[in-house]
C-alpha positions as CSV (number, residue, x, y, z in Angstrom):
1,X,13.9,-25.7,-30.0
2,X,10.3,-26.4,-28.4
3,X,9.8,-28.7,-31.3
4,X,12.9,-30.6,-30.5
5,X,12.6,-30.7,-26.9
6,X,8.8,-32.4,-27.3
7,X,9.5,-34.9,-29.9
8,X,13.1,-35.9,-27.9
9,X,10.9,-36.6,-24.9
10,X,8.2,-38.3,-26.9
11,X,11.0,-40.6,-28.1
12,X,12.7,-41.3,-24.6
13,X,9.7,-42.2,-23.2
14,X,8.8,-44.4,-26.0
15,X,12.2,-45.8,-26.2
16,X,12.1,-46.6,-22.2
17,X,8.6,-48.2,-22.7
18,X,10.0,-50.8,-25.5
19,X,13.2,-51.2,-23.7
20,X,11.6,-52.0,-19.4
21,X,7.9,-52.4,-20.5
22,X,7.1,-56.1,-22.0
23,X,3.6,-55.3,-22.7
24,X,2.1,-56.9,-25.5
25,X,2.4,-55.1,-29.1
26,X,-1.2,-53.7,-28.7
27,X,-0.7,-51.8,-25.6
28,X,2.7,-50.1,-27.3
29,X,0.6,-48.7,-30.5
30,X,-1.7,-47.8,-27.9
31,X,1.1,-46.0,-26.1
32,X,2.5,-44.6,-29.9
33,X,-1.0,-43.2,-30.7
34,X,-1.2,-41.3,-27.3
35,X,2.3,-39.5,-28.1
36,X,0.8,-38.8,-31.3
37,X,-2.0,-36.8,-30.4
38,X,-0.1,-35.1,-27.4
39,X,2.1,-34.2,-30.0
40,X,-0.5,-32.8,-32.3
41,X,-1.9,-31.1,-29.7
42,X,1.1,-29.4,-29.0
43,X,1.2,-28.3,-32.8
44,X,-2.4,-27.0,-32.5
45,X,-2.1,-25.1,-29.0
46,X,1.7,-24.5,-28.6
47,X,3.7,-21.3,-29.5
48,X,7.1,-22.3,-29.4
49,X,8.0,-19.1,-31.2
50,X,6.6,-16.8,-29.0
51,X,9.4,-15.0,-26.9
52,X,9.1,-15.6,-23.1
53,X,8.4,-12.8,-20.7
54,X,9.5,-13.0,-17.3
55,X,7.1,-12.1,-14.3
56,X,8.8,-10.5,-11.3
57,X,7.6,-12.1,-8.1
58,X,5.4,-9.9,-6.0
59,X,7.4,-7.1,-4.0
60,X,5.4,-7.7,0.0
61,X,6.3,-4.4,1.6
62,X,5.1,-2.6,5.0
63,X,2.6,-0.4,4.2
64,X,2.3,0.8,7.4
65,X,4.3,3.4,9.3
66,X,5.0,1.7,13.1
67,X,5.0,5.5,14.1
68,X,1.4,6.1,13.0
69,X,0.3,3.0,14.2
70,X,1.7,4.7,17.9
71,X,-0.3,7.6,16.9
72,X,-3.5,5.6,16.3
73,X,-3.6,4.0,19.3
74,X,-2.6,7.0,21.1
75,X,-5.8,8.6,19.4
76,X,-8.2,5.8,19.6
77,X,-6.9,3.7,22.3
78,X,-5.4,0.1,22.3
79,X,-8.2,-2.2,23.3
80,X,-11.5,-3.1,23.3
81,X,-13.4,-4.6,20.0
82,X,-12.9,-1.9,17.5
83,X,-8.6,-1.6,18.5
84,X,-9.1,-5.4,17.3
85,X,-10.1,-4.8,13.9
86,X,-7.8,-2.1,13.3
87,X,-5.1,-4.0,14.4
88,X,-6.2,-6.7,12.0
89,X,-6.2,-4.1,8.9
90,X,-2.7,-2.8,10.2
91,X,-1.0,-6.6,10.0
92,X,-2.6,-7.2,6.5
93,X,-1.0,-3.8,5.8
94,X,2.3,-4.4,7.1
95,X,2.0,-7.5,4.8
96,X,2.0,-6.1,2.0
97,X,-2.1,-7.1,1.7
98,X,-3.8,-3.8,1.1
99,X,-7.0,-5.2,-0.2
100,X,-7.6,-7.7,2.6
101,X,-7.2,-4.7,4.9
102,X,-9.5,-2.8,3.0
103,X,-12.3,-5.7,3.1
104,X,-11.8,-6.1,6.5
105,X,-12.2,-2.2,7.5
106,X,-15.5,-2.4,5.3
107,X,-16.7,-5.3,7.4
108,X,-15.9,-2.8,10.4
109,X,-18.0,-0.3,9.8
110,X,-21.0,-2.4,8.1
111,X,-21.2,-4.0,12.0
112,X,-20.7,-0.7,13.9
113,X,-21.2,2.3,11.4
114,X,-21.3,4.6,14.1
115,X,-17.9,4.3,15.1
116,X,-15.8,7.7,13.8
117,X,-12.7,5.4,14.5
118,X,-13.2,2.4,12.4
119,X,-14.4,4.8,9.8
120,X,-10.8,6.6,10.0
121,X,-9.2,3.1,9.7
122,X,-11.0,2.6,6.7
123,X,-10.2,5.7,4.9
124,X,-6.3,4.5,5.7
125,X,-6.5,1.3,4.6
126,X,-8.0,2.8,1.3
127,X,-5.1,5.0,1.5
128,X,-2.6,2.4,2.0
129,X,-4.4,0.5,-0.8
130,X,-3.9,3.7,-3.1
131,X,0.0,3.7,-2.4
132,X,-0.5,6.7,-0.4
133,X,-2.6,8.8,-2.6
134,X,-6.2,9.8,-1.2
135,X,-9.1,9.0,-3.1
136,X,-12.9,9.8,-3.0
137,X,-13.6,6.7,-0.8
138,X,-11.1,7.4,1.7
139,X,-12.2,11.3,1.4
140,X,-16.0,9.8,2.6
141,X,-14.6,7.7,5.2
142,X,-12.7,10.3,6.9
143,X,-15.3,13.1,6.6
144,X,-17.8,10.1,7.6
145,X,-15.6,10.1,11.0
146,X,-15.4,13.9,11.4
147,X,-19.4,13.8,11.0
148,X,-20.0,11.2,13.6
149,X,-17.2,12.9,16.2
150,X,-16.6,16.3,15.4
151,X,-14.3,16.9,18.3
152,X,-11.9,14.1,17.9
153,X,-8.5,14.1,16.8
154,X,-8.2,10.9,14.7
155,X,-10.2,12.3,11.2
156,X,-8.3,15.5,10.9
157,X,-5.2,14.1,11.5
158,X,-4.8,11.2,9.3
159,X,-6.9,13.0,6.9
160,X,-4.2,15.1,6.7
161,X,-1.9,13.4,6.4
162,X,-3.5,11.4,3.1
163,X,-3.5,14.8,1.7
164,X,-0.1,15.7,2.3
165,X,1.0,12.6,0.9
166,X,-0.9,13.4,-2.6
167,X,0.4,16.6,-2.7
168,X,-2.1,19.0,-1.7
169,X,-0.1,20.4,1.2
170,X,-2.3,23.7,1.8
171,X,-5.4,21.7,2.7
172,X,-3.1,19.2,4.8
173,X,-1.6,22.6,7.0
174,X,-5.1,24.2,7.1
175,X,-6.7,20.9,8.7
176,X,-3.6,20.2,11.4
177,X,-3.1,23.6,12.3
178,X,-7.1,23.8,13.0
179,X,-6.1,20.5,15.0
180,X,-3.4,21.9,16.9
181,X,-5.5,25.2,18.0
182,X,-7.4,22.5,19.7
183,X,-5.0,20.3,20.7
184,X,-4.3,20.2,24.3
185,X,-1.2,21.0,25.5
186,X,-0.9,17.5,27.5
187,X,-2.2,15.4,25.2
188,X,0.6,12.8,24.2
189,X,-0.2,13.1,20.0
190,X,0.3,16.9,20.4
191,X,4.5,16.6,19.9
192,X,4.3,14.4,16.6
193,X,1.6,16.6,15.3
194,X,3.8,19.8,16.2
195,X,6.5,18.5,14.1
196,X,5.0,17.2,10.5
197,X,3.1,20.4,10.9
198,X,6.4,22.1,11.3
199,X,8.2,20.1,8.4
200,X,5.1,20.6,6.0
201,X,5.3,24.0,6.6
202,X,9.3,24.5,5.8
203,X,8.6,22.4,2.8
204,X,6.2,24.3,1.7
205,X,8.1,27.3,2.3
206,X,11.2,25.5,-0.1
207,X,8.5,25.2,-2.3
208,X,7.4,29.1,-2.5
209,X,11.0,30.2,-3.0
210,X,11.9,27.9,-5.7
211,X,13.1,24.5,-3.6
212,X,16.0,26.5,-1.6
213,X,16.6,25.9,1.6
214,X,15.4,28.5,4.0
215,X,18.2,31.1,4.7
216,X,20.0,30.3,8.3
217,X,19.2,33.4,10.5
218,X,21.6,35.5,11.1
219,X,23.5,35.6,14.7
220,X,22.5,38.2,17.4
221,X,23.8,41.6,16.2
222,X,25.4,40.9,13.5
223,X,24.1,43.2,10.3
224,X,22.4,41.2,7.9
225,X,24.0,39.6,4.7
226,X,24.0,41.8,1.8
227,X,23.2,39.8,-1.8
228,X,26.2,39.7,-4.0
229,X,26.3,42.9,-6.8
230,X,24.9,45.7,-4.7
């Protein structure tokens, strides 16, 4: 069929050049030998046998969780210069652009590598660049964090939370309920840390006991349910 379709084409257009042209006989051969060695190129360089493959466009997903980005500001505030870049990093995540947001985090901390918080925004935009999963760059960039600001919130938390999502739920629970202990009671991250804490827990608790569900307790007074057989 590729053979067909380029010499039918070949022919149309020379068939429209004779027929509206009225060049001079010269300029037509001219015209005939041009077709010829597009055709022979086609012959040398074409695969018309090979079966096509289809390439699926590009899926642009958020990458980023409106709800942490409320928990970053909450942690490392909403303005100033370094707010700026992460809020950069965050749109190119939410576009689906991982990479830009990971160049544009490295640019961060090359012109202020003292700053614990653009240091956490790179270990997440390495993160969101791993589809979740934590990786020995975004380890260094969090720990880098925890190293320049032991005392603040914003390594151990989202450190955590790259953990968690790659599985390695133990380490995720030991850093946030170290947090918590230190957690303030007023401070406003101290509810949504409460309650992944909470739900990593229970899953890990399905987990132990073979992915049940945890058993409902039992009402005030009532004598506790008796498995069946005994």
């Amino acid at each position: 069929m590729g053979w067909l379709i380029v010499i039918g084409m070949a022919a149309i257009v020379f068939g429209l050049l004779v027929k509206f042209g009225g060049a001079p006989r010269m300029t037509y051969e001219l015209i005939g030998a041009a077709l010829l060695l597009g055709l022979a190129g086609y012959a040398w360089q074409g695969h018309p046998g090979t079966p096509g493959t289809p390439i699926r466009a590009r899926e642009h997903t958020a990458n980023i969780d409106p709800a942490l980005v409320e928990q970053r500001k909450a942690m490392m505030g909403r303005f100033g210069g370094e707010a700026q870049w992460l809020d950069t990093a965050d749109t190119y995540g939410k576009l689906g652009s991982t990479r830009a947001a990971v160049n544009v985090m490295r640019g961060a901390v090359k012109a202020a590598p003292n700053s614990p918080d653009l240091w956490v925004g790179l270990g997440n935009a390495l993160v969101n660049h791993g589809d979740g999963m934590i990786s020995p760059a975004a380890q260094f960039a969090f720990q880098k964090a925890a190293t320049l600001s032991p005392k603040h919130p914003g390594p151990p938390f989202f450190m955590g939370l790259a953990l968690a999502q790659s599985g390695q739920f133990d380490k995720a629970a030991a850093l946030w309920s170290e947090l918590l202990a230190e957690t303030p009671k007023e401070a406003p991250w101290r509810a949504d840390l409460e309650a992944r804490l909470g739900a990593l827990q229970m899953q890990m608790g399905q987990m132990q006991m073979g992915g049940m569900p945890p058993a409902m307790p039992a009402p005030e007074g009532a004598a506790p349910a008796q498995p069946q057989g005994e």
